[in-house]
C-alpha positions in Angstrom: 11.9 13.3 3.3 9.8 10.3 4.8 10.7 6.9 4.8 6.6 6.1 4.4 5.2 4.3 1.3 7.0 6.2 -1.7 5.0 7.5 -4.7 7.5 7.9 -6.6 9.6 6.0 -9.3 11.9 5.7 -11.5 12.2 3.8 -15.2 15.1 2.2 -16.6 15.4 3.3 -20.0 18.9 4.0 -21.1 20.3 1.0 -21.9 21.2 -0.1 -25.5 19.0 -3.3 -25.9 21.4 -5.0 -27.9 19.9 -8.6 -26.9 16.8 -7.3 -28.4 19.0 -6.3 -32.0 18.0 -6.2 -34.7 14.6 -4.5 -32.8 16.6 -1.8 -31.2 18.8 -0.5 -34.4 16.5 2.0 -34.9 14.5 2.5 -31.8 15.2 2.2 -27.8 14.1 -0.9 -26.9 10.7 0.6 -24.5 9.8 1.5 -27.6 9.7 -1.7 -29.0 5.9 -3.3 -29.3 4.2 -5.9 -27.3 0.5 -6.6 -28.0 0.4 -3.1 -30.1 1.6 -1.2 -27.2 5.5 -0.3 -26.3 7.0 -2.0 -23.3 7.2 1.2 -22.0 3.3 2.1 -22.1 3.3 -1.4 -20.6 5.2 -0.3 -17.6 3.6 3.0 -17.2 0.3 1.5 -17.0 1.4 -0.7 -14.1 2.7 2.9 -12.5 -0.5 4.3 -12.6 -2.5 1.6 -11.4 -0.3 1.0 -8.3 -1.3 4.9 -7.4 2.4 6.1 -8.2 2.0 9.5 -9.1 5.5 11.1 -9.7 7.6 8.9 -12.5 10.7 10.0 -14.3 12.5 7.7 -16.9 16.7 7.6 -17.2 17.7 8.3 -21.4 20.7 7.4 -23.2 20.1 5.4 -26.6 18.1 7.5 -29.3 16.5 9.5 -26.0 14.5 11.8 -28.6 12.5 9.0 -29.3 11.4 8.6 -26.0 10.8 12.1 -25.0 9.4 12.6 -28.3 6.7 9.9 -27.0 6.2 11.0 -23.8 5.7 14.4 -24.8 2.0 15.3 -24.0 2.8 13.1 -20.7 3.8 14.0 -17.0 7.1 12.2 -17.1 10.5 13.5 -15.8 13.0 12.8 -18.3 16.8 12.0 -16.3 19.0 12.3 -19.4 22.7 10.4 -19.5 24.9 12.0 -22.4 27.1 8.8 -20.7 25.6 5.9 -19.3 25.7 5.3 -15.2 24.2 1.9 -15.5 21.3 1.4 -12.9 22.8 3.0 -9.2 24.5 6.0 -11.2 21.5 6.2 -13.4 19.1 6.2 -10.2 21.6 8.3 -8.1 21.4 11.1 -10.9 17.5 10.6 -11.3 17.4 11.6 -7.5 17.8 15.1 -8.6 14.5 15.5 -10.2 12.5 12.7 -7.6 13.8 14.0 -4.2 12.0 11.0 -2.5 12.9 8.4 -0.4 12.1 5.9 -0.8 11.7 5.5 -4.1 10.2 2.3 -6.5 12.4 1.8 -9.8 11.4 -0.7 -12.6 13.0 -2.0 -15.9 11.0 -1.7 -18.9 11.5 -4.7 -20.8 8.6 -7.0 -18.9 5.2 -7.9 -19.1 2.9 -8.9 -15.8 -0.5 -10.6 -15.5 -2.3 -10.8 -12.4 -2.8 -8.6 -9.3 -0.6 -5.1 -9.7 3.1 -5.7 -8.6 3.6 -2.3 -7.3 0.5 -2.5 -4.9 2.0 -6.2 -3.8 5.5 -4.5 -3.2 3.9 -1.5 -0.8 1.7 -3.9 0.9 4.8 -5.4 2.1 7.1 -2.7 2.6 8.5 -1.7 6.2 11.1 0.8 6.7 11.4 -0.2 10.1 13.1 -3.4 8.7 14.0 -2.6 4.6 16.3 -1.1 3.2 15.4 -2.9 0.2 12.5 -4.6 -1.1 12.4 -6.6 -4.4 9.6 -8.0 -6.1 10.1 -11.8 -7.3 8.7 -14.2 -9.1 9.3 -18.0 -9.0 11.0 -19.1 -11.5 8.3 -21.5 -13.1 6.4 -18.3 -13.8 9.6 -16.7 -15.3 8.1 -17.2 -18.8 10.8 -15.7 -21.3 13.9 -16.4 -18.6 16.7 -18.4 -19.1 18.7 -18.3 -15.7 18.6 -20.4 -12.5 17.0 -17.7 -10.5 18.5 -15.0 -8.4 18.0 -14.8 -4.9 17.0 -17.3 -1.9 14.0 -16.2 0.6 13.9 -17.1 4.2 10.7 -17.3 6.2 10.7 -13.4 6.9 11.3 -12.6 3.3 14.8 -11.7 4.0 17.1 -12.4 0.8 20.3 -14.5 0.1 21.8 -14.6 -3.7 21.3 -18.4 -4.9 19.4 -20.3 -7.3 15.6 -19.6 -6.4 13.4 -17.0 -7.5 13.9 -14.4 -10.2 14.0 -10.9 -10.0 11.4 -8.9 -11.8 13.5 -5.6 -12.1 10.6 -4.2 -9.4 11.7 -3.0 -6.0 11.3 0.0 -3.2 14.9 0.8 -2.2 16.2 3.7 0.0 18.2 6.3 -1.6 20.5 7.2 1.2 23.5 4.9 0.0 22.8 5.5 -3.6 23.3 9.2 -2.9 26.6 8.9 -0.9 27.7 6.8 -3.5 31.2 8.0 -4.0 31.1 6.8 -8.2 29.0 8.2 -10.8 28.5 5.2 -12.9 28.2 2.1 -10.7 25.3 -0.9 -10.6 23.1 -1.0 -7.9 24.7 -4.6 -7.1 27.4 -2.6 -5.3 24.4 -1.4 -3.2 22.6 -4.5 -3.0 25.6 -6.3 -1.9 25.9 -4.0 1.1 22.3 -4.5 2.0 23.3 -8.4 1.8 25.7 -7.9 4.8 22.9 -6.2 6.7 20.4 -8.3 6.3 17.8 -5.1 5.3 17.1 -6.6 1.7 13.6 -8.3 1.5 11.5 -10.3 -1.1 7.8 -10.4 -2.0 6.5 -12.9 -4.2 4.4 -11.9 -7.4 1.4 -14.2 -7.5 0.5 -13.8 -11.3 2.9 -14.0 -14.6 5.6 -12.0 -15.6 7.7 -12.4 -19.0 10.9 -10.9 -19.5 10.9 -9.8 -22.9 14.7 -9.1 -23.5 14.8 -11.0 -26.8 12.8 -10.7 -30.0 11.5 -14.2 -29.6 10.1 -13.1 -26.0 7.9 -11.2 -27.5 5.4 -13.6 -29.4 5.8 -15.2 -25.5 5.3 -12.2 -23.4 2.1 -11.7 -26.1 0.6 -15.7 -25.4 0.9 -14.4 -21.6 -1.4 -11.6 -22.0 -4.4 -13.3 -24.1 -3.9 -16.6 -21.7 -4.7 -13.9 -19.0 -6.4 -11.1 -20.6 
């Protein structure tokens, strides 16, 4: 395995969507529509245009639905009969990717504006990273309701605090996600190791982003693409 620029990635797709209820009663929620299109075609597209060329999605909730749609489609499907929430989730994933590094991305976001993926490899270096997450200040955090996650000094290196907010975009190295010694654990529990080291990095996204996590963020995250279409 190299530790080059990974072309490889993984979607988070098992979760319940239960914010975006009553949406997700009877579909996963990157199946639910923006603009005509499911969040999940959304994030797909943004896959393919960074030059990724090896994807798999993680499945819990109504997972037919989802393989039913990416059926005629080259995506690895990383099924959870229980749900591993987003480190177990990738560290079972890393059976079918066998990359590292490896992207991962949430599907519940829109983005304007130059590809975030291409931005996040542009900064990468493994000589430094462990870690690199792609953010977005939280002005053009259109559809978010927090303070911000994480504090960026001058070489990009992060602190947790109230600053810019986390797309749900990053490059990460699988090497602790792997010796992880749970099944089901968050990649905080990761992240927070990186903290101690220092070797977790952020990289600004210039353009929009919405997080559509809520019904009502959708008729947002839909403004955001004809204001930038």
């Amino acid at each position: 395995m190299s530790l080059a620029k990974p072309d490889t990635a993984l979607l988070f797709g098992a979760g319940f969507g239960t914010r975006m209820a009553p949406l997700t009663l009877d579909r996963p929620k990157p199946l639910v529509e923006v603009a005509g299109r499911p969040l999940l075609d959304h994030a797909l597209d943004i896959l393919a245009e960074g030059g990724i060329e090896q994807i798999a999605i993680n499945t819990h909730y109504l997972a037919e639905q989802i393989a039913d749609h990416l059926a005629d489609r080259p995506v690895l499907i990383s099924h959870e009969p229980e749900i591993l929430d987003t480190g177990g989730g990738l560290k079972q994933a890393l059976n079918l990717l066998e990359s590292d590094p490896v992207l991962t991305l949430n599907t519940d976001a829109v983005w304007t504006g130059p590809n975030p993926v291409k931005t996040l490899l542009r900064h990468w270096d493994p000589d430094r990273m462990e870690a690199l997450l792609l953010l977005v200040a939280n002005e053009n955090a259109t559809g978010h309701r927090g303070k911000g996650d994480f504090l960026m000094d001058p070489e990009g290196r992060l602190t947790p605090g109230p600053g810019a907010v986390y797309t749900g975009l990053q490059i990460i190295r699988t090497d602790r996600v792997s010796q992880h010694s749970q099944t089901a654990f968050s990649l905080w529990e990761i992240w927070r190791e990186m903290l101690d080291r220092g070797t977790i990095f952020g990289a600004l996204h210039k353009g929009g982003w919405c997080d559509v996590g809520r019904p009502d963020s959708i008729a947002l995250a839909e403004d955001l693409l004809r204001r930038h279409a």
